[in-house]
Each structure stands twice: as structure tokens, then as C-alpha cells.
C-alpha angles and dihedrals in degrees: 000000000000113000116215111237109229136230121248128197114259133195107208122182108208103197106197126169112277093225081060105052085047093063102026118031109144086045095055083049091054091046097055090031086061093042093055090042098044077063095050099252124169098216113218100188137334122198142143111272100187145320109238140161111265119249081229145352119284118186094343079308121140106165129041143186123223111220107198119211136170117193137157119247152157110263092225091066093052088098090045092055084051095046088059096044086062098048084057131109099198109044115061098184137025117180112177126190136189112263097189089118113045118087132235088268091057095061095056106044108123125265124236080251105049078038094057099042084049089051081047094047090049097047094054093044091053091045091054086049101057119103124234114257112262108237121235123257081247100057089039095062092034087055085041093054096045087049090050089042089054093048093045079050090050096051100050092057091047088066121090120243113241119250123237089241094056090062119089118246110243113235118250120243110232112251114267113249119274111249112234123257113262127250102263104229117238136275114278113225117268126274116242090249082070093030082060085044093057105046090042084084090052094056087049090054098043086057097050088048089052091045090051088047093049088055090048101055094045084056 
């Protein structure tokens, strides 16, 4: 009589580069999803447990991303899932461990990823529900000046400026009469100084008329 070997419940870690998952993620699931069920598994979950910094290069990779599965299986089919792991281009590590142990609880704690995209998701739930802060009386009639200030503004530059020949021309105011000159006073006798200027001629005069009258008498 042939005895039925029975499943038993696997954790396996899929370790893929994490340029890879970036730019192919439904492809690295179908990957793993077609290794487990090339053995037969009965998969259970699969899902991204975090995104972390190597301990050391492997295959010029320094970052990698751990890919968290849980899956029945024969036990005998455990070396032919790691087999294929290693035939893969895509996965660069596989480690699988016995689940026996762990309870249905276990299986569905949350990951550091899932924890970190739930923190994401509440942040930005918390941040839409927040209302807007209400504004003082103070900044609402200093925002309503400055908008009545701007139309006044507007207006004025909507008006057109008035020509120069819309404007009346004032009327000129006649010339005011012109005073008379004034008498010019007359001239005030002269001062000796002149008075010296003027008889210097007649002594002149009286000179010339001895020395003719000298000549006069020696003749």
C-alpha cells in the first residue's frame, strides 16, 4: 500500500535585484510563481518583504529586494525549487525554511514593506483631511484692501486720459498798464572835481592868449 506523502507548509526568502524589481515586477512574481509550481507547490501567499543595502556584492549588486513567499510542498521537491532558482537569471538567492511551526497569524503579520506603504497611505490620508487653516479678522481686511486697491488700479487705467484740446483755454488777463516813467530828477551840480575838469581848458586858454601877446609886443 502506497502512503501519500504529505505537504507541508514552507517559508521561502527570494532575494532579486532591486533595479529589477523596479522595472519588472509582475515579471520577477511570475518567475517565482512558475518555479514553485513547476514543483508542484501549493502557494500559500507571495508578497515584498523589504528593500535593503546588501552585506556584500553579489553579482556587481548592491541592493536587493526580499521577496517573501509561503507555499506547500513535498519535501522531496524542496532541491528541485532551489535548482531552479539557480538556473535563473533573475533571482540571485533563494533561502527556504521549514513553517511548520508558525500559526495562521503568523502568516499574515504584516511585512516592513506592507508596514511602510500603510504608514504612506495614512499620511496622506491625514494630510487630505486636514482642514485649511481659518485666516484672522486682521489678514481678511488686509487681503480685501489690497483687492480693492488692484480694481481701483484697474479702473484708473481703463479711463481714458484727456486730451489737451478737450480742456478749455483759460482766458488771459490784459496786461496791466504800464506806470509811467518817472521824472528823472535833475542833474545835481557839479562836484568841484568837475568843476577843476571844466576850467582846466580856460587856463589853457588864458596861457596861449599871454604867450600871443609876448610875441606881439618883441615884434
Amino acid at each position: 500500500m502506497e502512503t501519500v506523502a504529505k505537504n507541508k507548509l514552507y517559508e521561502g526568502m527570494f532575494l532579486i535585484d532591486s533595479a529589477l524589481t523596479g522595472s519588472d515586477w509582475d515579471g520577477i512574481i511570475a518567475t517565482i510563481r512558475t518555479i514553485l509550481e513547476k514543483a508542484e507547490a501549493e502557494i500559500v501567499s507571495i508578497e515584498k518583504w523589504d528593500d535593503r543595502r546588501l552585506a556584500y556584492d553579489i553579482k556587481r549588486t548592491t541592493r536587493g529586494t526580499y521577496i517573501l513567499s509561503y507555499f506547500r510542498v513535498d519535501g522531496g521537491r524542496i532541491q528541485d525549487i532551489e535548482t531552479s532558482v539557480r538556473l535563473s537569471e533573475k533571482i540571485m538567492r533563494v533561502l527556504i525554511l521549514s513553517g511548520e511551526h508558525l500559526s495562521p497569524e503568523d502568516l499574515e503579520k504584516d511585512t516592513p514593506a506592507s508596514k511602510l506603504e500603510q504608514e504612506k497611505q495614512a499620511k496622506q490620508a491625514t494630510t487630505q483631511e486636514t482642514p485649511a487653516a481659518p485666516v484672522s479678522p486682521a489678514k481678511e481686511v488686509v487681503e480685501t484692501a489690497k483687492a480693492e486697491e488692484a480694481e481701483q488700479t484697474e479702473e484708473s487705467k481703463q479711463v481714458p486720459a484727456e486730451t489737451t484740446e478737450d480742456l478749455p483755454v483759460a482766458d488771459v488777463s490784459p496786461v496791466a498798464d504800464v506806470s509811467p516813467v518817472a521824472d528823472v530828477s535833475p542833474v545835481a551840480d557839479v562836484s568841484p572835481v568837475a568843476e577843476d575838469v571844466i576850467e582846466k581848458p580856460l587856463e589853457q586858454d588864458q596861457i596861449e592868449g599871454s604867450e600871443q601877446a609876448d610875441e606881439k609886443e618883441q615884434l
